[in-house]
N, C-alpha and C positions, 0 to 999 in steps of 0.2 A: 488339589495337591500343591498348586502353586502359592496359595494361602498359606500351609501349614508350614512350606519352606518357607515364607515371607515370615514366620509367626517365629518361629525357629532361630532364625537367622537375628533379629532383634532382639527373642530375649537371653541369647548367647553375646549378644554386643554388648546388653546393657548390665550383666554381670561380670563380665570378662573388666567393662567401666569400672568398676565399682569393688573390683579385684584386688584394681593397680593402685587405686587410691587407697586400699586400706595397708596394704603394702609398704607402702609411704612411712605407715604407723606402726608397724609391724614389731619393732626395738623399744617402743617404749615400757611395755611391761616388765623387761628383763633389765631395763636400766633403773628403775623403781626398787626392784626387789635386790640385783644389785650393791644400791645406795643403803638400802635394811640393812642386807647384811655388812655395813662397814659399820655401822650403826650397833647392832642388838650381835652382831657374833654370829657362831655356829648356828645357833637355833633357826637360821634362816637358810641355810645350807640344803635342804629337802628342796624348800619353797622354789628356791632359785632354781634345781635343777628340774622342777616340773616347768617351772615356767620354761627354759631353753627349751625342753623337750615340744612343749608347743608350739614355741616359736620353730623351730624349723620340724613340724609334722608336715607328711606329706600334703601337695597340693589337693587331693580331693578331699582330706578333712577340711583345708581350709576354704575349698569353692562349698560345701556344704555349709560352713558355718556363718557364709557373709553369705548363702543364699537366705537362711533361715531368717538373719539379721534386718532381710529388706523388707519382708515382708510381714512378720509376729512380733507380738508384744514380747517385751518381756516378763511380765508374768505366767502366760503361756511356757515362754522358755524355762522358769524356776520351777513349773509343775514338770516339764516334761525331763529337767534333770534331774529332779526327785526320785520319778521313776527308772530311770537308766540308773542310778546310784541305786534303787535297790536289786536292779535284773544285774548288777555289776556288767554292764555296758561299758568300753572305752571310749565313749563321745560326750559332747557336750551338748546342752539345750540347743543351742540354733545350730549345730549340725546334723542333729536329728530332725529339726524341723526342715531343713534345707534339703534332705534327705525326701523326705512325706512330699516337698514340693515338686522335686525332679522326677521323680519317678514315675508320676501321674502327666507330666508333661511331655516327659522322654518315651514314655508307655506308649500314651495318643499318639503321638508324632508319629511310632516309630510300626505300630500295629497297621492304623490306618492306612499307611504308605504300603505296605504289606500286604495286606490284603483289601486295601480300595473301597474298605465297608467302617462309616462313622460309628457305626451301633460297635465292635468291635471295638475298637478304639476307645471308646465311653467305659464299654466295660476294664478294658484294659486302663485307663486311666481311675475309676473303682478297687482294681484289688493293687495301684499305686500306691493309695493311700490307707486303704486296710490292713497290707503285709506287712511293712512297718511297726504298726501298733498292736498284731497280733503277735509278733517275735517278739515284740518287746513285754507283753502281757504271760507269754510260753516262756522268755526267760526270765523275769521275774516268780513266777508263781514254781521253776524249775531248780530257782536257786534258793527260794525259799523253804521249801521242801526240803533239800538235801542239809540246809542248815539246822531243820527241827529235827533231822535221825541225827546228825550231830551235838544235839543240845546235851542228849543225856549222858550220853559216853564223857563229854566238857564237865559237868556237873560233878561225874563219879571222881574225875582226875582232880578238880579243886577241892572236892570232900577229902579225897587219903592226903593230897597237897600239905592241907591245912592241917590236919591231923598231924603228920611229921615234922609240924612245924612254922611252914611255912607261910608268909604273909599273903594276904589276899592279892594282891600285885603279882605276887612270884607266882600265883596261883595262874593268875592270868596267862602270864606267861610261859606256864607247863603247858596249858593248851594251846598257845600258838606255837610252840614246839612240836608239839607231841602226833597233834588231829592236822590233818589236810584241809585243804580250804573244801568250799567259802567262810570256816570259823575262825580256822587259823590266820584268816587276811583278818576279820572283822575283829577280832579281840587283838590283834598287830595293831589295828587301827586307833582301835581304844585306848590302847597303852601309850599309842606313838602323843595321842591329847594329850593326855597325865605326864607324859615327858617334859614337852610345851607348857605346859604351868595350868592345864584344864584342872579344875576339878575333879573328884572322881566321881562325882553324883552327875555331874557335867556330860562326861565325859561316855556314861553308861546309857544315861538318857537319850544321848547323839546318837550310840549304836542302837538302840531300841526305834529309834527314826528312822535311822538309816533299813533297819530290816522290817519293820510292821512285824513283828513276830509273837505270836500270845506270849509262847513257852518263854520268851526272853524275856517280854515283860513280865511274867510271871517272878520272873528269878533276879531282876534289877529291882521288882518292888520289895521283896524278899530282903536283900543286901540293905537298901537302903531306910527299910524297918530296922536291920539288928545294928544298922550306923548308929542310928540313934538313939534306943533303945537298951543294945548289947545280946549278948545270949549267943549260943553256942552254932556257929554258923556252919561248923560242918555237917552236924547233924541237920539243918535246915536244909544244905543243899542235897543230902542225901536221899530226902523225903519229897524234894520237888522231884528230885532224880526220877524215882519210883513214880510219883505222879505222869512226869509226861512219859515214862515208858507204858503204862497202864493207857495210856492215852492213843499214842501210839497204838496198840495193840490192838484198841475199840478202833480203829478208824481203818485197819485194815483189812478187819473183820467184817467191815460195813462197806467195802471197797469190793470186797468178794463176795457180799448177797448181794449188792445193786450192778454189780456187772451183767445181768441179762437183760437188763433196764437200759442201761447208759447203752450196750448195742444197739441196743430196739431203736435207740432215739438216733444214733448213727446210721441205721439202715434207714430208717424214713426217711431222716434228713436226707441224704443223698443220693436216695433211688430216683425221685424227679429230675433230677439234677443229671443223672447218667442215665435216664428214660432220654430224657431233651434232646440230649448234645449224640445220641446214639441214632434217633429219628432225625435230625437232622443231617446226619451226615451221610445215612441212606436216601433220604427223600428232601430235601432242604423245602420244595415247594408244598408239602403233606404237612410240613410244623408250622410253614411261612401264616398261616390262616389267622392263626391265635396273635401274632402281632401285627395286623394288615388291616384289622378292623376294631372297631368299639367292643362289640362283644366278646370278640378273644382277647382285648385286651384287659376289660374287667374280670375274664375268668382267668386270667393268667395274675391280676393281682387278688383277686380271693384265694384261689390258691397259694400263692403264698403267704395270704396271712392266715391261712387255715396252717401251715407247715409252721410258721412262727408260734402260736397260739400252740400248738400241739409240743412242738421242742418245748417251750419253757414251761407246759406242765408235765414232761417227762422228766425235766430238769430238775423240779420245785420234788417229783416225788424223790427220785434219786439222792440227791444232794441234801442228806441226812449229818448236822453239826454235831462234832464228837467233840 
């Protein structure tokens, strides 16, 4: 125990070091963007005020973001803000990573002190580092989701748009009007480019990044064929409309036959799992066997790659692409 505190104590020193020093640095971003905007005008008027905003965001964003900073690349950091940019996450790459490092540290520390048992703490320091990038994978595929039953309803409003009139812009802008987010942020965003001087094939493409979305892509490739081409674009978007609603339609249809399947594969999964932890806590010396020796310990990792092996051919049958 006197370890963990020693272990503790240091790597709380050597961050708390390395706090104050960037501290130090803290003003130079907002004095950069600043100097822009005496330079270029308004158009930097946003920039500047995200930048302030950061500069004085709470202390645990920023002990996250100089923890992730000591220790990951930064290319790790640009994959892992990819994804928070598409789960719409408010953090950035090394505070999410500084995140993934504490918790698995703070976890061990704080388990083992608790209850006096390493093995417990190991695990506790395992679902540190898994919860993290499970939320973060549950809100991305959460927000994805709600943005594709939004696509088509988006689609119908820029087909009568245009039809009345109206330019493919003002188009855009009737759905960040109109539909609630995450469309209404994500087409805000688009527009806010094409404000700044993007492009608008630029600018369509960035959102199609920013969401990994088929149906999006489907409909920015759409757009940017009748750019250059021509031809009657409401009637295009009307016909994708129908497309991903038809689409839609098959996948929740396929959602509602493999639902005794996808359970199947949740009760197996987790019947071992709540056998274990339920025999343990009647008999702790009756389970102690299977990890005490060689032979419990290989039947306790065959079984679980028999539970692995079995989930991901429950999963391969289930998980039917509409």
């Amino acid at each position: 125990m006197s370890l963990m505190a020693i272990f503790c104590l240091v790597f709380l020193s050597i961050l708390l070091f390395f706090l104050g020093f960037k501290q130090l640095k803290a003003g130079e971003q907002e004095q950069i963007a600043l100097r822009l905007h005496r330079i270029i005008g308004d158009r930097m008027k946003v920039v500047v005020e995200k930048v302030k905003a950061k500069s004085n965001a709470g202390g645990g964003h920023r002990i996250l973001e100089l923890t992730g900073r000591l220790f990951l690349t930064s290319k790790l950091t640009s994959k892992f803000e990819s994804e928070l940019t598409k789960a719409d996450i408010p953090l950035k790459g090394e505070e999410f990573m500084g995140l993934m490092l504490i918790l698995p540290i703070a976890g061990t520390f704080l388990v083992t002190l608790a209850t006096r048992n390493m093995v417990a703490g190991l695990i506790a320091a395992a679902l540190g580092v898994y919860l993290p990038q499970f939320f973060l994978r549950r809100a991305k595929t959460k927000r994805l989701n709600k943005f594709n039953a939004q696509i088509g309803d988006a689609l119908v409003i820029m087909a009568n748009s245009m039809r009345s009139g109206f330019s493919f812009l003002q188009a855009m802008d009737m759905v960040r009007k109109e539909l609630p987010p995450p469309i209404s942020k994500d087409f805000g965003a688009a527009l806010q480019e094409m404000n700044w001087g993007a492009p608008t094939d630029e600018a369509l493409l960035n959102m199609a990044a920013r969401l990994n979305s088929e149906d999006l892509e489907l409909v920015i490739t759409a757009v940017m064929i009748q750019r250059q081409v021509g031809g009657n674009l409401a009637e295009v978007l009307d016909t994708i409309a129908s497309t991903i609603r038809e689409r839609v339609k098959i996948k929740g249809e396929i959602k509602t036959l493999t639902a005794q399947g996808r359970i199947s594969g949740l009760i197996i999964g987790l019947l071992p799992v709540f056998l274990t932890v339920v025999i343990y806590l009647i008999s702790p010396e009756y389970i102690a066997v299977l990890f005490n020796n060689k032979t419990g310990l290989l039947l306790v990792f065959v079984a679980v790659l028999s539970q692995v092996i079995g989930l991901s051919i429950i999963s391969k049958i289930v998980n039917i692409p509409a």
